[in-house]
Structures are given as structure tokens and as C-alpha cells.
C-alpha positions in Angstrom: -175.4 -123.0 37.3 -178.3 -122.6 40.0 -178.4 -126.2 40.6 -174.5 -126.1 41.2 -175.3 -123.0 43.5 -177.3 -125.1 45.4 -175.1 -128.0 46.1 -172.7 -126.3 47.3 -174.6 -124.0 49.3 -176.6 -127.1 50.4 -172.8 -129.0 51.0 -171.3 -125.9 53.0 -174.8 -126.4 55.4 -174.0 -130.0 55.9 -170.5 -129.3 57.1 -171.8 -126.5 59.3 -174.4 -128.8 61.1 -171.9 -131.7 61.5 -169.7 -129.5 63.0 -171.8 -128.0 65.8 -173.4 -131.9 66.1 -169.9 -133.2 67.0 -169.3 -130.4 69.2 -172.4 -129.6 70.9 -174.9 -131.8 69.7 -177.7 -130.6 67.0 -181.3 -130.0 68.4 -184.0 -132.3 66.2 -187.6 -131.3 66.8 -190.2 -134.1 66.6 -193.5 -134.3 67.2 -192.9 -135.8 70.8 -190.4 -133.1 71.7 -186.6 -132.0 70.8 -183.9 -134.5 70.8 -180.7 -133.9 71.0 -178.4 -135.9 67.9 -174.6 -135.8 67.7 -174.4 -138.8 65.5 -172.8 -137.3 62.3 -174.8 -140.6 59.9 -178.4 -139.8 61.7 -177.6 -135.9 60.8 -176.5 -136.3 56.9 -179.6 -138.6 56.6 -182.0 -136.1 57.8 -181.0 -133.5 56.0 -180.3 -135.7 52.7 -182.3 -134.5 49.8 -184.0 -138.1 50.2 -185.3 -137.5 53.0 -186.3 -133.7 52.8 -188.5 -134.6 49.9 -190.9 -136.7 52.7 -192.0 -133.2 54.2 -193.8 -133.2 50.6 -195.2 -136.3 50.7 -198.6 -136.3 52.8 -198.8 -139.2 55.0 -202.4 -139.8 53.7 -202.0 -139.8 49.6 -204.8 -139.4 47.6 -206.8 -138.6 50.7 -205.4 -135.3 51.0 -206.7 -134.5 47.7 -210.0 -136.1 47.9 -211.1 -133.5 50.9 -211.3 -137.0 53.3 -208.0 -136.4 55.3 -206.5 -132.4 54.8 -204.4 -133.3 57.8 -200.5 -131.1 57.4 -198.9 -134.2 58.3 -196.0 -135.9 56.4 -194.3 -138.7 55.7 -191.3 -136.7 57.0 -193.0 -135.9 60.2 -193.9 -139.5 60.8 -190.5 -140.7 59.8 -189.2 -138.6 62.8 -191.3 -139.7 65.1 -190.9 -143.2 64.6 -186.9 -142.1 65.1 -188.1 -139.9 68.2 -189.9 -143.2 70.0 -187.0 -145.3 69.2 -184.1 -143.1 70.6 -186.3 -142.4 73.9 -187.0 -146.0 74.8 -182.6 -147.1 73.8 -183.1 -148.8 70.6 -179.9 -149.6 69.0 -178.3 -146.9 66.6 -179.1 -149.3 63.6 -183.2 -149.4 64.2 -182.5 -146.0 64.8 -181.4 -144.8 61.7 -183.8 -147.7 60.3 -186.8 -146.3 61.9 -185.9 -142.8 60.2 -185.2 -144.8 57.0 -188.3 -146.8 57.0 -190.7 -144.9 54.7 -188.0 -142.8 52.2 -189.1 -145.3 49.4 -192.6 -143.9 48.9 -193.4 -142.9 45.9 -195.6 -139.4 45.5 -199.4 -140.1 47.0 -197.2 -142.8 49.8 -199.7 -146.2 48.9 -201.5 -145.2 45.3 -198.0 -146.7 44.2 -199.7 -150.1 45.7 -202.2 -149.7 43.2 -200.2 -148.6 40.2 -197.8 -151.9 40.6 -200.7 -153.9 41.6 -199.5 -154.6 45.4 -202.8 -153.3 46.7 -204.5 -154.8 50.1 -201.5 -157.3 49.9 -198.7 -157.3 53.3 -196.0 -156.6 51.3 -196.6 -153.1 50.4 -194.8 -151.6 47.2 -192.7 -149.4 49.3 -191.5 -151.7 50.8 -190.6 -154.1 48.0 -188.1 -151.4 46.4 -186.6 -150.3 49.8 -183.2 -151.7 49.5 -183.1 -150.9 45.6 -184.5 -147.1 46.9 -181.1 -146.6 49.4 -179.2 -147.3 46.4 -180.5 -145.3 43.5 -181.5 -141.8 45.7 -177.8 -141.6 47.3 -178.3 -142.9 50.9 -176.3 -146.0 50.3 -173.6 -143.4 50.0 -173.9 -141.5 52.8 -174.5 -144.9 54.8 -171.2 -146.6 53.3 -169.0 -143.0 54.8 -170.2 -143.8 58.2 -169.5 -147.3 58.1 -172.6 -149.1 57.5 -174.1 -151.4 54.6 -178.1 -151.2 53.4 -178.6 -154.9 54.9 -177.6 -153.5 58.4 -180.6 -151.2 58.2 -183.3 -153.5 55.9 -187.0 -153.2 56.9 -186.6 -157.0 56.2 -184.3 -157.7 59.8 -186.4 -159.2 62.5 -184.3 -158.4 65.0 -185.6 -155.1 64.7 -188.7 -156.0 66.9 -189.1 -152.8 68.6 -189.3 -150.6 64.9 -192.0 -153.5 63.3 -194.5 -156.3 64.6 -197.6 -158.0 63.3 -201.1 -156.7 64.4 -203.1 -156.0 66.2 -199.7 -155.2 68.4 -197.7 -152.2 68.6 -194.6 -150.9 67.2 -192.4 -147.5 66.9 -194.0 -147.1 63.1 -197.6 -148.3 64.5 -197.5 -146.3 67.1 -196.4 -143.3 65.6 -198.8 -143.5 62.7 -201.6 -143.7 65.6 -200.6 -140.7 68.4 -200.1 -138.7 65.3 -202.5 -139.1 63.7 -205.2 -139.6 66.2 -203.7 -136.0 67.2 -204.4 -134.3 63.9 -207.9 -136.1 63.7 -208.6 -134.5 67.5 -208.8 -138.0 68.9 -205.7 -136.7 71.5 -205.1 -133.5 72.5 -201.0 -132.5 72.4 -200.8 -133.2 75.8 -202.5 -136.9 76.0 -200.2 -137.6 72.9 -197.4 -137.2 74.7 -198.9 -139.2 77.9 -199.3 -142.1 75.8 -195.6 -141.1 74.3 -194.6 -141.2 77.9 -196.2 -144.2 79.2 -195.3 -146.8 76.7 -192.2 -149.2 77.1 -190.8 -151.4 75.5 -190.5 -154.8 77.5 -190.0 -158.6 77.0 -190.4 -158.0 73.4 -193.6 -156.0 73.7 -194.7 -152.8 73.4 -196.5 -152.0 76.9 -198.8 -149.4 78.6 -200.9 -148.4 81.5 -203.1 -145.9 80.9 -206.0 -148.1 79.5 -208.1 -145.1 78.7 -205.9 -143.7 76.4 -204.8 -146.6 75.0 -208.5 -147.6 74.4 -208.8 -144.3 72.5 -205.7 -145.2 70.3 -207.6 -148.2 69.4 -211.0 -146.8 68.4 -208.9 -144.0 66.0 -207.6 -147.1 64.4 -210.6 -148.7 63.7 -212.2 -145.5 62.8 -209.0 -144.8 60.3 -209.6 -148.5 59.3 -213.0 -147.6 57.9 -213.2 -143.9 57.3 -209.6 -143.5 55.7 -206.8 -146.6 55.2 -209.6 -149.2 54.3 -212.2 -147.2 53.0 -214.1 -147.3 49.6 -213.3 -143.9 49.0 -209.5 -144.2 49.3 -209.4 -147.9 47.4 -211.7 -146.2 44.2 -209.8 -142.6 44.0 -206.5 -144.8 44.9 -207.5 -146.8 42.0 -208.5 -143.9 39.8 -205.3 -141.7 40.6 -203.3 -144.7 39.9 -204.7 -145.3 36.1 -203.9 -141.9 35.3 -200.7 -142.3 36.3 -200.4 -145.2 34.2 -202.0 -143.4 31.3 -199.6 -140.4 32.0 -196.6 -143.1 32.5 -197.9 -144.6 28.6 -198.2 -141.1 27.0 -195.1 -139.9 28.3 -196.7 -136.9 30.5 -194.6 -138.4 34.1 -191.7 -140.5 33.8 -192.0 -142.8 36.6 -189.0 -141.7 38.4 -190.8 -138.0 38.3 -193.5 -140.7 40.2 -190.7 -142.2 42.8 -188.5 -139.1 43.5 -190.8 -136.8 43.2 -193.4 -134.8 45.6 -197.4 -135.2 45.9 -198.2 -131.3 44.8 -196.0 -131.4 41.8 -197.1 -135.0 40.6 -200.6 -133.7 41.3 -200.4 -130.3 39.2 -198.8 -132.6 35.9 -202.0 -134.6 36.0 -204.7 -131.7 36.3 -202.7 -129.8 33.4 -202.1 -133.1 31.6 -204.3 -132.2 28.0 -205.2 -136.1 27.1 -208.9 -136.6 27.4 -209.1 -140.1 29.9 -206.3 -138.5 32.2 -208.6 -135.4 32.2 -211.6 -137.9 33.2 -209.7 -139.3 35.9 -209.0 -136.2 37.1 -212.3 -134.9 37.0 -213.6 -137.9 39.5 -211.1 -137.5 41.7 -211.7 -133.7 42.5 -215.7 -134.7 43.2 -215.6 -138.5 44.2 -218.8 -138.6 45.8 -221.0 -137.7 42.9 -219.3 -141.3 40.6 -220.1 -143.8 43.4 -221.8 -144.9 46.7 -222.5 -147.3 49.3 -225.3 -149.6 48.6 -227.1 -152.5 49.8 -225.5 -155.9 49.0 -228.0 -157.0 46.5 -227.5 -153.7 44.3 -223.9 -153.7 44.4 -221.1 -153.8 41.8 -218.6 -154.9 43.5 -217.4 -155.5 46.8 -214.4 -153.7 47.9 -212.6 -155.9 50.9 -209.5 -154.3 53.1 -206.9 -155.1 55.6 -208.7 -154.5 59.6 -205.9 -152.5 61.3 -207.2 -152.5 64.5 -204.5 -152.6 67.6 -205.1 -154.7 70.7 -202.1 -153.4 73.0 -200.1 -155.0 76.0 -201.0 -153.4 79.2 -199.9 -153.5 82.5 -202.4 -154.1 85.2 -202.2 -155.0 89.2 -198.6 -156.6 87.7 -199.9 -158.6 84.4 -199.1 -158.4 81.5 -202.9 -158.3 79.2 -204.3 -157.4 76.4 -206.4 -154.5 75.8 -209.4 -156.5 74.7 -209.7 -158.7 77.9 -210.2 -155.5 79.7 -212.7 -154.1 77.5 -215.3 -156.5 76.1 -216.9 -153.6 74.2 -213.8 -153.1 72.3 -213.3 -156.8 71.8 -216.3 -157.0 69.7 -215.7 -154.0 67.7 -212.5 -154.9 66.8 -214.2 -158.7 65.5 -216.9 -156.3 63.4 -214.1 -154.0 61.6 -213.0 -157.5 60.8 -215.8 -159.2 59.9 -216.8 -156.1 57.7 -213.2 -156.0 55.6 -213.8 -159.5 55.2 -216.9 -159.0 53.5 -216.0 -155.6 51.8 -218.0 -152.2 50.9 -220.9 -152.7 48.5 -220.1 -150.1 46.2 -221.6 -149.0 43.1 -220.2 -146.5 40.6 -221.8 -144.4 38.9 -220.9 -143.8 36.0 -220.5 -146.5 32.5 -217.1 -146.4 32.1 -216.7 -148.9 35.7 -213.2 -149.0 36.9 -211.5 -153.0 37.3 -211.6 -153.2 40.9 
């Protein structure tokens, strides 16, 4: 009866909001500022239960639980910005709602899933596999048939969409969101040089262009410092790989079903697993709350293992005296850190863990 309570009080709110968005416009606050939305399909899809389950899902996974990244920022907030960047610099309606769309199929802990369905360190994340599949089952397809529109006209898969996804080391709306964001919450850009950069960046002859070249150069050491402290660290592959075989183990033993894992939210998922009463879960668990004291960094000759990782360093278009250049030709400094963060994920951590039981990296 409280679930049916809720739907209809939940219903009655959607009406509401589409009603004042067709006559007045509806005010949608992002990171970069306020927009104004009077689309009725962009408003159902941001208040669809889909979507409000991203402001659970921490944009770092098993990071936020780990002590590395404690950063308050969600897949929900990044999924608006990348919307927010989009609609300022006139992309179509489609990579609008696309952009929004692009990151509703993570499961609980975003990229641990990677590791639970063995897509880790590989370009075609797991998320993104199941997209499509993810519309269908959680009830977006739905609202995007009433307003006219099929899944393939919003697929991550459409290269057409240039503006919402490119290959590094350039930009795009989800790269650069990702970045401002979070080099904002790391205190790599104050508020107001986040939306400078926010300000400054256009997107031209199928580029993604700025001018300020100090902040952009800052944008570009947070991502090699995110490529080795956070996305391609040790740290988040082990505890990515230890929070993935409990999950497995509580998948097996019937603790989590896995669409608990895929509809459901990081805290909740989390507080199963620590209450879970089966002995290797409980293990897992144990690690993951004090990570540092089961492994380390070691010299190459003492290592286990070697843990490699994808360099996501950005080299941006900027605009200068009237060309069109990269970063890197600017800044030889940069240009040779970016080639070491490479080199180095080439090679991969030498990591040993400390304990017997070694996990299969």
C-alpha cells in the first residue's frame, strides 16, 4: 500500500513539473549553473526513478569506500553536467537527452561491475555493453517511446554524436565533465576557474577547443594525477577486484541478487556485504575497510604481479595567435609527462599482497 502511495504521489509530481515546464519552463540546477528545460522527455527522464537512483551512486565506486576518493559527487551530478555542457554549446536534443542518458546503466560501485563481468582495463566498459538492454528493462524505453523517440536514436554506440564522446587524449561533454568536476572536488579548480574553463570551451570543426592554456594545462595534470592516484591505480584495480569477488560470492550464496547489483544503490549494496554472515565475504570485506595493511608497492624484482591500466591523460585543442594546436606542443613539460603516465601503465604497478590467500589479478 506505501509503494502504491508513492507512485501516485511520485505520478501527481510529474504532472505538476510538466505542467509548469510547458508553461514557464522548469529551472534544472547543474554544477555549471541553472538551465532552463521546457522539454517535457528531458523533464520525465530526470526525474525517472532511473535516473534518481545515480544521486546514490558515487562517481568514484569502491574508492569512496576505500578512504582514496570521499568526494560527494555522483553519477547523477555528472550525468547533468555532461547534459548542462551539451545544451550550452547547441547540441541537438537527441545528444542531449543522450548525454543525460549516458551513464544510467551503472551498476552500484559505477566500474567494480568491469571487474565482476570480467570487462576490466578493456574500451568497452560493462556499462556500456548493457546500455541499450538497461533503457529497456528500468522503464526509460517507455518514457522515450511517449515522446516520440526509439533507444537507437539515443545509443552511446552513434558516432554522430561527436560532441557527447571522442577518443583520447581529446575532449568531449562526458570527458570534460568528469575532469572540471572532479578536478573541482579534488581542489585542482576553484568554482570560479571551473566555470572559466566551462565558459571558454567550444565546440568547433569537430573539436572541442579552448584558450585559456593555464587552465587547461591544469585540467590535464588532474587527469594524469586521477590516472595514477584513483582510475588506474593499484589501489582501486585490487579493492575493485576484491569488492567484485564478494559480490560474486554473495551473487553464488544468494545474499544479492544481481539486479539488487544493477538497480540498486552503492550504500545499500555496501551494508548487505559488511552484514553478509559467510566467512570469505566477511574476509573480503575486512581488506577492503583497511586496504593498505594486505598489499604495497614494491620494486620490480620483488613483485607479484604487475598491475597495467588505461593512461587517460587529455591533450586538448587550443586556440592560439589563430591556430588550432595541441596542448602538448605548447608545453614540452607536459608532453613528457603525459609519455611517462603512459609508459608507466604500460609497464604496470609492481604490487605485492600481503597476505596467502593472493587474489587472480
Amino acid at each position: 500500500m506505501q509503494v502504491l502511495i508513492m507512485f501516485c504521489l511520485r505520478s501527481l509530481l510529474l504532472i505538476f513539473l510538466l505542467s509548469v515546464a510547458e508553461l514557464f519552463g522548469l529551472a534544472i540546477e547543474t554544477f555549471y549553473g541553472t538551465m532552463e528545460v521546457s522539454e517535457p522527455v528531458l523533464i520525465e527522464l530526470i526525474h525517472c526513478p532511473a535516473m534518481q537512483r545515480l544521486k546514490h551512486v558515487y562517481q568514484y565506486g569502491v574508492s569512496y569506500y576505500t578512504t582514496t576518493h570521499k568526494e560527494e559527487y555522483t553519477r547523477f551530478d555528472h550525468s547533468l553536467g555532461v547534459f548542462a555542457i551539451l545544451r550550452a554549446k547547441n547540441a541537438s536534443l537527441e545528444e542531449q537527452i543522450t548525454g543525460l542518458l549516458h551513464d544510467v546503466s551503472h551498476t552500484a560501485f559505477s566500474h567494480v561491475a568491469d571487474w565482476v563481468y570480467n570487462k576490466e582495463n578493456q574500451e568497452d566498459d560493462y556499462q556500456s555493453s548493457i546500455y541499450n538492454l538497461y533503457l529497456t528493462h528500468s522503464g526509460i524505453e517507455e518514457i522515450l517511446n511517449r515522446h516520440g523517440y526509439e533507444v537507437e536514436q539515443v545509443s552511446t554506440d552513434r558516432e554522430d554524436f561527436l560532441m557527447l564522446e571522442q577518443s583520447l587524449p581529446d575532449l568531449c561533454a562526458d570527458r570534460i565533465d568528469y575532469n572540471i568536476q572532479g578536478a573541482y572536488f579534488a581542489k585542482f579548480l576553484t568554482k570560479e576557474e571551473a566555470q572559466k574553463l566551462f565558459l571558454d570551451i567550444c565546440f568547433e570543426d569537430k573539436k572541442w577547443i579552448l584558450t585559456n592554456q593555464e587552465l587547461a594545462t591544469r585540467l590535464a595534470y588532474f587527469t594524469l594525477f586521477m590516472t595514477e592516484n584513483c582510475w588506474g591505480s593499484a589501489k582501486n584495480f585490487i579493492t575493485s577486484r576484491w569488492l567484485a569477488d564478494a559480490l560474486l560470492k554473495a551473487f553464488e550464496k544468494k545474499i544479492i541478487a544481481e539486479d539488487e547489483f544493477h538497480f540498486g544503490t552503492d550504500q545499500l549494496i555496501w551494508e548487505r556485504l559488511v552484514s553478509a554472515k559467510e566467512p570469505f565475504i566477511e574476509n573480503q570485506m575486512r581488506m577492503l575497510q583497511s586496504p593498505d595493511s594486505h598489499y604495497r608497492l614494491v620494486d620490480p624484482e620483488k613483485a607479484n604481479f604487475f598491475i597495467k591500466f588505461k593512461s587517460r591523460g587529455i591533450d586538448p585543442w587550443i586556440k592560439k595567435n589563430g591556430k588550432i594546436v595541441r596542448l602538448t606542443s605548447l608545453n614540452s613539460a607536459l608532453s613528457q609527462d603525459l609519455q611517462k603516465t603512459k609508459e608507466r601503465s604500460i609497464v604496470g604497478w609492481p604490487v605485492e599482497i600481503l597476505q596467502s590467500d593472493k587474489p587472480s589479478m
